[in-house]
ZADO-1210 file (C-alpha; in nm, 4 decimals, padded with zeros to 6 digits):
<atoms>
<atom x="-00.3718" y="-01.3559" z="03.7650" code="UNK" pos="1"/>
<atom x="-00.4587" y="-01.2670" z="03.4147" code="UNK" pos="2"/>
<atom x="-00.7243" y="-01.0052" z="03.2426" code="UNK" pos="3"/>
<atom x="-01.0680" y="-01.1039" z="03.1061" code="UNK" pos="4"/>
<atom x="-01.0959" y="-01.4678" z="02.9977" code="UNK" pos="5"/>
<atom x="-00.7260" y="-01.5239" z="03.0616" code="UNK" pos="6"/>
<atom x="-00.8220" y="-01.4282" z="03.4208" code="UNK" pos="7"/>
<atom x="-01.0393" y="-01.6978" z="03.3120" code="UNK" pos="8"/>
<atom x="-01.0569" y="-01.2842" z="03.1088" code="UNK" pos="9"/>
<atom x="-01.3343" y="-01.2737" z="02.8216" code="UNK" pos="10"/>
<atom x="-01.3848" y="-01.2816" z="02.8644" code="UNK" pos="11"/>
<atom x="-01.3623" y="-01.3345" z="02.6777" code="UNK" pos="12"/>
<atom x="-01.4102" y="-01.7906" z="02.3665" code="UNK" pos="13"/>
<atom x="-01.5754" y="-02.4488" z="02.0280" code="UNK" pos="14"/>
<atom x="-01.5862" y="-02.9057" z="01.8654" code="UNK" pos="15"/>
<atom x="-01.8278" y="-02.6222" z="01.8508" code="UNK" pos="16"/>
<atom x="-01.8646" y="-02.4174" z="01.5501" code="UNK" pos="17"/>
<atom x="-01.4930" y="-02.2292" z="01.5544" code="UNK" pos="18"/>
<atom x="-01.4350" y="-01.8768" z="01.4813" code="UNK" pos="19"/>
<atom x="-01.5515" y="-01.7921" z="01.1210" code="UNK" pos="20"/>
<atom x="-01.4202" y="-01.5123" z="00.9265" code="UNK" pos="21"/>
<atom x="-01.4623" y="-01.1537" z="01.0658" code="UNK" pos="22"/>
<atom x="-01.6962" y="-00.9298" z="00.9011" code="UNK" pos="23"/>
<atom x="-01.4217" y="-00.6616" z="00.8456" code="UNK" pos="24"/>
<atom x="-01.0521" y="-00.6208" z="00.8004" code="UNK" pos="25"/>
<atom x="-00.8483" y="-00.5087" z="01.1102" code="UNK" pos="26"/>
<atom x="-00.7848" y="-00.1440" z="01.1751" code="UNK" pos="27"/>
<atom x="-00.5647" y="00.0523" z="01.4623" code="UNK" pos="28"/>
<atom x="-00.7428" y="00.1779" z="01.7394" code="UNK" pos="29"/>
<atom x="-00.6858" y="00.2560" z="02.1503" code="UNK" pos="30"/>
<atom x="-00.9410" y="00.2523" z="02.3697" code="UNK" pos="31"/>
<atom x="-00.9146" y="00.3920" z="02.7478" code="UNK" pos="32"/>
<atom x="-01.1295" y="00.2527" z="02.9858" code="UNK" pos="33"/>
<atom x="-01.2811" y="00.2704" z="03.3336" code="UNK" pos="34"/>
<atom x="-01.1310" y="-00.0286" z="03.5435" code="UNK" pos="35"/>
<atom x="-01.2317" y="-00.1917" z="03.8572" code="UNK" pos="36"/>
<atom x="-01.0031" y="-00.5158" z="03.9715" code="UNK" pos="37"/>
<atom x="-01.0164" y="-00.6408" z="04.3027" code="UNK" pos="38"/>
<atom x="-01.2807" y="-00.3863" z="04.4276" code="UNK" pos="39"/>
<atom x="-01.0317" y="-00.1188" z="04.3930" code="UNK" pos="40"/>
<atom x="-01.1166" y="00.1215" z="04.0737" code="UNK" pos="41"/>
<atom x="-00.8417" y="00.2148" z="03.8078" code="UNK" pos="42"/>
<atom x="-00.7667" y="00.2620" z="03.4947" code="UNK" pos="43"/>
<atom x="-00.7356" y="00.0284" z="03.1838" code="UNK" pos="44"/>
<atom x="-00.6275" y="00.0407" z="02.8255" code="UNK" pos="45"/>
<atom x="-00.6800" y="-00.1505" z="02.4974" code="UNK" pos="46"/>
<atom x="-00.5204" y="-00.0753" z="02.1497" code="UNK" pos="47"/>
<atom x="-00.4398" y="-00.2517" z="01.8149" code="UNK" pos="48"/>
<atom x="-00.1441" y="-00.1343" z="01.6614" code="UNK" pos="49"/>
<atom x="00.0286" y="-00.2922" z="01.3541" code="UNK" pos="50"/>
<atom x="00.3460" y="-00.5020" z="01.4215" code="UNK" pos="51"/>
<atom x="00.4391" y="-00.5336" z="01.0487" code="UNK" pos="52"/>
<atom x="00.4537" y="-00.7980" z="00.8026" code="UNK" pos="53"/>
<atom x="00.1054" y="-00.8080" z="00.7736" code="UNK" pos="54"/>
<atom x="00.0774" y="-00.8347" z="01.1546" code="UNK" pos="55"/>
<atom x="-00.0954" y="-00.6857" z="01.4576" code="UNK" pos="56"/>
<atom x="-00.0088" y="-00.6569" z="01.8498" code="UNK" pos="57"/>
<atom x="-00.3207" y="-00.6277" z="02.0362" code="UNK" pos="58"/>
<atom x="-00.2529" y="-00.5123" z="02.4362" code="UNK" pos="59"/>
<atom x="-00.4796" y="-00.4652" z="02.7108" code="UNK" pos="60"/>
<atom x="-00.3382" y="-00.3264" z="03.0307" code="UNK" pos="61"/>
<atom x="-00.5045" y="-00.2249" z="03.3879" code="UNK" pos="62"/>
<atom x="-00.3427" y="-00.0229" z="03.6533" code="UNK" pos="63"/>
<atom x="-00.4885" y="00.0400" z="04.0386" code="UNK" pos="64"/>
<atom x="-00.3622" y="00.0848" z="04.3722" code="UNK" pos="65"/>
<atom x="-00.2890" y="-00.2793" z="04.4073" code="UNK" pos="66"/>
<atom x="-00.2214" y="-00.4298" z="04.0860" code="UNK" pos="67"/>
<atom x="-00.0788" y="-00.3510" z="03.7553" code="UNK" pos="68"/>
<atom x="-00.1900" y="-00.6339" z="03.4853" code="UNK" pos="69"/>
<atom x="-00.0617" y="-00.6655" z="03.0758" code="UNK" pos="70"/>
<atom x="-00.1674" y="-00.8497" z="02.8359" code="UNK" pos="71"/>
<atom x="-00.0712" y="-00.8566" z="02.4619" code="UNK" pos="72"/>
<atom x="-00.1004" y="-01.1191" z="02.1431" code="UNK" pos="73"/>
<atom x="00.0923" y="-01.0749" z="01.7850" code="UNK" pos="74"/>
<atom x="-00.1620" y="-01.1830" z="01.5776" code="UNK" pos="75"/>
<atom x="-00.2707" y="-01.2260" z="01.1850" code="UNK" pos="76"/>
<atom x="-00.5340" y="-01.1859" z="00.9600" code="UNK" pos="77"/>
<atom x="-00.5346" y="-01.4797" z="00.7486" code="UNK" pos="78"/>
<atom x="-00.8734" y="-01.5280" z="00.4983" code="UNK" pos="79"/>
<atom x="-01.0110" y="-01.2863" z="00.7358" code="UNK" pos="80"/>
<atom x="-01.0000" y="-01.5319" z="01.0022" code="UNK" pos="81"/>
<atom x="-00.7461" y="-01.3939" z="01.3093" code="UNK" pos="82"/>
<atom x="-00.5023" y="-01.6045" z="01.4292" code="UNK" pos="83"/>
<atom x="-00.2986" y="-01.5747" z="01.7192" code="UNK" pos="84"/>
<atom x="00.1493" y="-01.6012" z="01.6916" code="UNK" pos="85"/>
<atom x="00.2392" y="-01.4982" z="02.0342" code="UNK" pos="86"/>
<atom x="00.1453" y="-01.3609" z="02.3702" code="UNK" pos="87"/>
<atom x="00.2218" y="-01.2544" z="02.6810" code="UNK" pos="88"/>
<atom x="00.0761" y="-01.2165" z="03.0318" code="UNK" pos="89"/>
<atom x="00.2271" y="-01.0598" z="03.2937" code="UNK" pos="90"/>
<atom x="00.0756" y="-00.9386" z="03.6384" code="UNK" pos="91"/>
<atom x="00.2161" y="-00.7402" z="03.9621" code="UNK" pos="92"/>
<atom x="-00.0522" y="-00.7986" z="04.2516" code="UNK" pos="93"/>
<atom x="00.0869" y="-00.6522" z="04.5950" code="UNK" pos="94"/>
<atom x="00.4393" y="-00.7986" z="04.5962" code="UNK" pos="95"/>
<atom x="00.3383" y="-01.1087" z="04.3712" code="UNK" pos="96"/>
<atom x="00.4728" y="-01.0987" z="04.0265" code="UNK" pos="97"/>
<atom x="00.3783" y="-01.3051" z="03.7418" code="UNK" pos="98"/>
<atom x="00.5197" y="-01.3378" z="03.3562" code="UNK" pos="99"/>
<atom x="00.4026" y="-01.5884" z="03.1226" code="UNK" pos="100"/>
<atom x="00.4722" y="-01.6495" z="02.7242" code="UNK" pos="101"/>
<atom x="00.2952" y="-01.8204" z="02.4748" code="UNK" pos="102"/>
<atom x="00.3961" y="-01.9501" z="02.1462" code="UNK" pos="103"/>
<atom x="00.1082" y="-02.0215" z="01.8683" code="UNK" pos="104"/>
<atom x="00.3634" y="-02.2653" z="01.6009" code="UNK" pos="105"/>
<atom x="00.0967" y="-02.3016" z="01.3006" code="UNK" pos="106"/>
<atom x="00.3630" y="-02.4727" z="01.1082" code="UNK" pos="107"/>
<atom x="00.3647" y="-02.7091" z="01.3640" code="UNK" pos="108"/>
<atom x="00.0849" y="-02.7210" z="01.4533" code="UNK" pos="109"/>
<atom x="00.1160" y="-02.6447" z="01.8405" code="UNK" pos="110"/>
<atom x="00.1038" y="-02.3796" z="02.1169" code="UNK" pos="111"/>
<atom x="00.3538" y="-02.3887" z="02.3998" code="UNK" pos="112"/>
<atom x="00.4170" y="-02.1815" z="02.7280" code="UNK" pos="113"/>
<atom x="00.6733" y="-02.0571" z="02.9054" code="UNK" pos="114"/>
<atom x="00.7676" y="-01.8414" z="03.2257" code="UNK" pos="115"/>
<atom x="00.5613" y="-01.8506" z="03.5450" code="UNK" pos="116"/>
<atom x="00.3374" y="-02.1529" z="03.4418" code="UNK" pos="117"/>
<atom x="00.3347" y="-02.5045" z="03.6389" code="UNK" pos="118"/>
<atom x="00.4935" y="-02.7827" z="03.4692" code="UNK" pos="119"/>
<atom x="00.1429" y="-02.9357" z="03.3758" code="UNK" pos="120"/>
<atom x="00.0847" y="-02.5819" z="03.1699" code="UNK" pos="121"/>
<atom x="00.3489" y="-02.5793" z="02.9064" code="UNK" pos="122"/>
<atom x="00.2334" y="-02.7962" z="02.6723" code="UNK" pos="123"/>
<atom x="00.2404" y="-02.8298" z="02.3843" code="UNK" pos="124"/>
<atom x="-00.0946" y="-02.8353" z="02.3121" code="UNK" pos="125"/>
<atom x="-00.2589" y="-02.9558" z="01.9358" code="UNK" pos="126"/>
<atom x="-00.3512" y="-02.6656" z="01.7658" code="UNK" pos="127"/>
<atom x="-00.6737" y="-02.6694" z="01.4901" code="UNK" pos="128"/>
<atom x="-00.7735" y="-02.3739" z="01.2247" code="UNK" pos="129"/>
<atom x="-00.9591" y="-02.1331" z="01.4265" code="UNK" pos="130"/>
<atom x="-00.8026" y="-02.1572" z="01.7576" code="UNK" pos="131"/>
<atom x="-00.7668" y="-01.8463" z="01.9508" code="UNK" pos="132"/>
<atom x="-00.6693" y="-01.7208" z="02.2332" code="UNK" pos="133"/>
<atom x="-00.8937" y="-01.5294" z="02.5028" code="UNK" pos="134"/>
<atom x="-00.7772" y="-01.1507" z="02.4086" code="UNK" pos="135"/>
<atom x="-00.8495" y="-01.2331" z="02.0603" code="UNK" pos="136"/>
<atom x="-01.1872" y="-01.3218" z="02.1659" code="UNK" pos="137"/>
<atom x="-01.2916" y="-00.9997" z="02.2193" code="UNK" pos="138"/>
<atom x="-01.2537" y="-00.8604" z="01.8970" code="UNK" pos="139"/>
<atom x="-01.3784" y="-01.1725" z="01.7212" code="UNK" pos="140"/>
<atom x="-01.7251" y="-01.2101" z="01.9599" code="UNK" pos="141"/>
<atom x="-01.7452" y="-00.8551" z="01.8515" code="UNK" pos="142"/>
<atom x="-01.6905" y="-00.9243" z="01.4730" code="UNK" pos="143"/>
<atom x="-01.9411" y="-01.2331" z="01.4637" code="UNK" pos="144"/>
<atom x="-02.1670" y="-01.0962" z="01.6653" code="UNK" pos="145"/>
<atom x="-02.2039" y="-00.8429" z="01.4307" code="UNK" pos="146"/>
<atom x="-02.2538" y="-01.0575" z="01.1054" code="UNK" pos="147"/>
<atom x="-02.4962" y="-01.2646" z="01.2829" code="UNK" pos="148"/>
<atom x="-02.2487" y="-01.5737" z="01.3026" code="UNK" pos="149"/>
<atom x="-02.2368" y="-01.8366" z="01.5971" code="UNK" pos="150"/>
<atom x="-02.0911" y="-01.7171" z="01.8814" code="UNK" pos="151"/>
<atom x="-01.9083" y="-02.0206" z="01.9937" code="UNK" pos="152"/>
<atom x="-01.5306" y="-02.0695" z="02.0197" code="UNK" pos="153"/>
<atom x="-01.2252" y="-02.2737" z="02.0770" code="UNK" pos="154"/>
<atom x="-00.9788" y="-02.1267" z="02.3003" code="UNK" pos="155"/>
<atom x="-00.5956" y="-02.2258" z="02.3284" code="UNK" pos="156"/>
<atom x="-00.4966" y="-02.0777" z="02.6783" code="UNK" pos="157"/>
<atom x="-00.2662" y="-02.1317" z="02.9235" code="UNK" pos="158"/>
<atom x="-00.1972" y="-02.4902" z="02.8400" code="UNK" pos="159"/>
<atom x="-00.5284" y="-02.6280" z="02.7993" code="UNK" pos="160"/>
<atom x="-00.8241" y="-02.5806" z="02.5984" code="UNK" pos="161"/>
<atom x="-01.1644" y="-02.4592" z="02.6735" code="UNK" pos="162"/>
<atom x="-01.4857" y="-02.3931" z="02.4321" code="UNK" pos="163"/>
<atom x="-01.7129" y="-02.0979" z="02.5062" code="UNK" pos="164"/>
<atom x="-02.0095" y="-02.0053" z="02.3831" code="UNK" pos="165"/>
<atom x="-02.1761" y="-01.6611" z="02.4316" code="UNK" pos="166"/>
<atom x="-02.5589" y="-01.5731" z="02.4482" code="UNK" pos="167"/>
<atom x="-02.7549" y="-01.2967" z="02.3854" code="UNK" pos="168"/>
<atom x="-02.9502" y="-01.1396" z="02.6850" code="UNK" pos="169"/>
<atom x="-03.1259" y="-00.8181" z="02.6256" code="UNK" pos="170"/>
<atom x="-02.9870" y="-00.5319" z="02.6061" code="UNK" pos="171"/>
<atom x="-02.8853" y="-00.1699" z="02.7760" code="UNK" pos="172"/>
<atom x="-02.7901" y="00.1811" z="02.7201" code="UNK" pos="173"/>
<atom x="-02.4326" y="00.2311" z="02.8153" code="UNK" pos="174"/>
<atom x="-02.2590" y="00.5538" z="02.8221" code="UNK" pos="175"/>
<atom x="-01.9372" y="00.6238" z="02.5578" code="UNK" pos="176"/>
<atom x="-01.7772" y="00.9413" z="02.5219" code="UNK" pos="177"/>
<atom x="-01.9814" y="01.1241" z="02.7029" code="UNK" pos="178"/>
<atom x="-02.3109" y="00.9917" z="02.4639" code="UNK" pos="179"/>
<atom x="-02.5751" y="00.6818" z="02.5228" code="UNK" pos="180"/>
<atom x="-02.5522" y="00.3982" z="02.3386" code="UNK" pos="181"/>
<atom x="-02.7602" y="00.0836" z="02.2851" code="UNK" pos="182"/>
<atom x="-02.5755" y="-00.2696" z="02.3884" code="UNK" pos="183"/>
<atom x="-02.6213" y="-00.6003" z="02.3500" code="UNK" pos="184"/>
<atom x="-02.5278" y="-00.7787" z="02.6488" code="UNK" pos="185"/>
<atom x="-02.3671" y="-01.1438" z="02.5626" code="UNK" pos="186"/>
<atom x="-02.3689" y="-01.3991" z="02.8433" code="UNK" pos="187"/>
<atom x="-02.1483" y="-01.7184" z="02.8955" code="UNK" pos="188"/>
<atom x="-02.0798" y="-01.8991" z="03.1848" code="UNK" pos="189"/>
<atom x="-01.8639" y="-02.1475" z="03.2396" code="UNK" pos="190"/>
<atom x="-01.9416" y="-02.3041" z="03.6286" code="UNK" pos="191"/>
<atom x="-01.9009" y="-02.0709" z="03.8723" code="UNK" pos="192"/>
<atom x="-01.7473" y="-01.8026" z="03.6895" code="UNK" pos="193"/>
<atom x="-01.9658" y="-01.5667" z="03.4005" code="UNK" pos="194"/>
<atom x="-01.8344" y="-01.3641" z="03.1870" code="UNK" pos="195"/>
<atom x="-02.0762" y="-01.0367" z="03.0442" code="UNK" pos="196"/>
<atom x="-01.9901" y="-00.8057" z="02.7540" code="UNK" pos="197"/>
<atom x="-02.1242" y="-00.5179" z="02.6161" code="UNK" pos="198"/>
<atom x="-02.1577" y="-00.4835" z="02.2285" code="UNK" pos="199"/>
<atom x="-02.2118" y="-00.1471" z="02.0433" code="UNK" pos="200"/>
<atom x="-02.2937" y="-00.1639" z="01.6329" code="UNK" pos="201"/>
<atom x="-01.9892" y="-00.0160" z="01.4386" code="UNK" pos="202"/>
<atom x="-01.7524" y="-00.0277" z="01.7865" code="UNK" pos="203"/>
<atom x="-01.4598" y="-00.2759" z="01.7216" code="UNK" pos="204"/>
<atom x="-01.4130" y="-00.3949" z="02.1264" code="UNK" pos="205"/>
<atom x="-01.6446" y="-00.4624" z="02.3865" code="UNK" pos="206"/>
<atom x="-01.7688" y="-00.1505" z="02.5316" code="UNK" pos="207"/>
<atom x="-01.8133" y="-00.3405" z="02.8295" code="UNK" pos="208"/>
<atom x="-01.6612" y="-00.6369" z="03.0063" code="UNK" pos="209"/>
<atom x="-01.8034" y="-00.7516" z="03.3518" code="UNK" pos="210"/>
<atom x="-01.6406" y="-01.0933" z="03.5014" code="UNK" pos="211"/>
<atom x="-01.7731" y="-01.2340" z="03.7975" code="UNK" pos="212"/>
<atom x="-01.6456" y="-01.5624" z="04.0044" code="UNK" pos="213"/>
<atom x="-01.8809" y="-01.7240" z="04.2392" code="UNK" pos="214"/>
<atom x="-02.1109" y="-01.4306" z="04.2296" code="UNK" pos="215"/>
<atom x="-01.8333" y="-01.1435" z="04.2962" code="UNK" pos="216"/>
<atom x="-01.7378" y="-00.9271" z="04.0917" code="UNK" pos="217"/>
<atom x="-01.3459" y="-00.9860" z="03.9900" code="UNK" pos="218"/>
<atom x="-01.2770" y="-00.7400" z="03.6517" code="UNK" pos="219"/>
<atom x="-01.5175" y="-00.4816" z="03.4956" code="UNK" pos="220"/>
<atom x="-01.4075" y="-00.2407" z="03.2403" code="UNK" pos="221"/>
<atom x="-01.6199" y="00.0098" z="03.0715" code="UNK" pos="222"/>
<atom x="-01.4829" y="00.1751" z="02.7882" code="UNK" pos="223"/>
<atom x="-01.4727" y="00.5801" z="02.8185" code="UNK" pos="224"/>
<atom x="-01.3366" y="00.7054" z="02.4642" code="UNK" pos="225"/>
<atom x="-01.2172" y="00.5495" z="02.1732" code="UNK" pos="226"/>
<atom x="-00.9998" y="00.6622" z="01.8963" code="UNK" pos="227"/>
</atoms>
């Protein structure tokens, strides 16, 4: 079962208006966080790191008593837009094990998948400019919401492809490093399953993410410190 939009994970991502170009270049950063998956708190982490040749490898990972859940893309910053190359997904629930690959060919123009995915699932799928994948949604919703842009977005996951679009509703002080903070909270909700994040001016991820199928809570991560 996957993280944040790819558990659906947001998390976190449109025929809509697609992802426009970020407000800001890409910089390093790891964020811990305060996980709860499952009903069962833990602990979760999310970094960008460079990967060279102008590229990036962006991870988020969660860790409890009963599960221990990775996620990671390669990605690029191309006209300031962010594009995924790769990714992979891989899960330990109880005894249940789960590893999954994606491929993100621009040249050709498709994604693929490989691993633990059914045969329906491996594409390839028709790729368009703007595509991304749901971890690179967080930092992008982020970005645009920012800059005032659309939040509305393609996503290219797990063999198929979805459009999200996020909405603003109200906000709320949230807690980082030990300090209040005011956050917008950004809605979207796709049938029975919503997706919530937190944004904070001048923080580069979500300093929330709440996910919520059929009215239960399924992932929430609050973000502690970030450096």
């Amino acid at each position: 079962m996957a993280i944040v939009t790819r558990l659906a994970t947001a998390a976190l991502a449109a025929g809509l208006a697609l992802a426009s170009a970020p407000a800001s270049a890409v910089k390093p950063f790891n964020a811990s966080y305060q996980a709860s998956y499952m009903g069962m708190q833990g602990n979760g982490r999310m970094s960008v790191e460079a990967a060279g040749d102008k590229r990036w490898r962006y991870t988020l990972s969660m860790r409890n008593s009963l599960a221990e859940l990775t996620q990671t893309t390669v990605f690029e910053e191309q006209d300031g837009t962010l594009r995924p190359l790769s990714g992979t997904d891989s899960s330990k629930v109880l005894v249940k094990k789960s590893d999954k690959q994606a491929t993100y060919d621009w040249s050709r123009g498709v994604a693929t998948w490989t691993g633990d995915v059914k045969p329906d699932r491996t594409g390839p799928v028709k790729l368009q400019p703007g595509d991304l994948d749901a971890l690179l949604i967080n930092l992008v919703l982020v970005r645009d919401h920012a800059a005032g842009k659309p939040l509305k977005y393609r996503m290219v996951e797990d063999g198929r492809i979805k459009t999200l679009a996020y909405a603003p509703a109200g906000t709320e002080s949230i807690t980082i490093d030990g300090k209040p903070q005011q956050a917008t909270k950004l809605v979207n909700t796709s049938g029975e399953r919503k997706t919530t994040v937190w944004v904070v001016d001048n923080l580069p991820v979500p300093a929330r993410i709440v996910q919520t199928n059929k009215g239960q809570d399924a992932i929430d991560l609050r973000v502690q410190s970030l450096r």
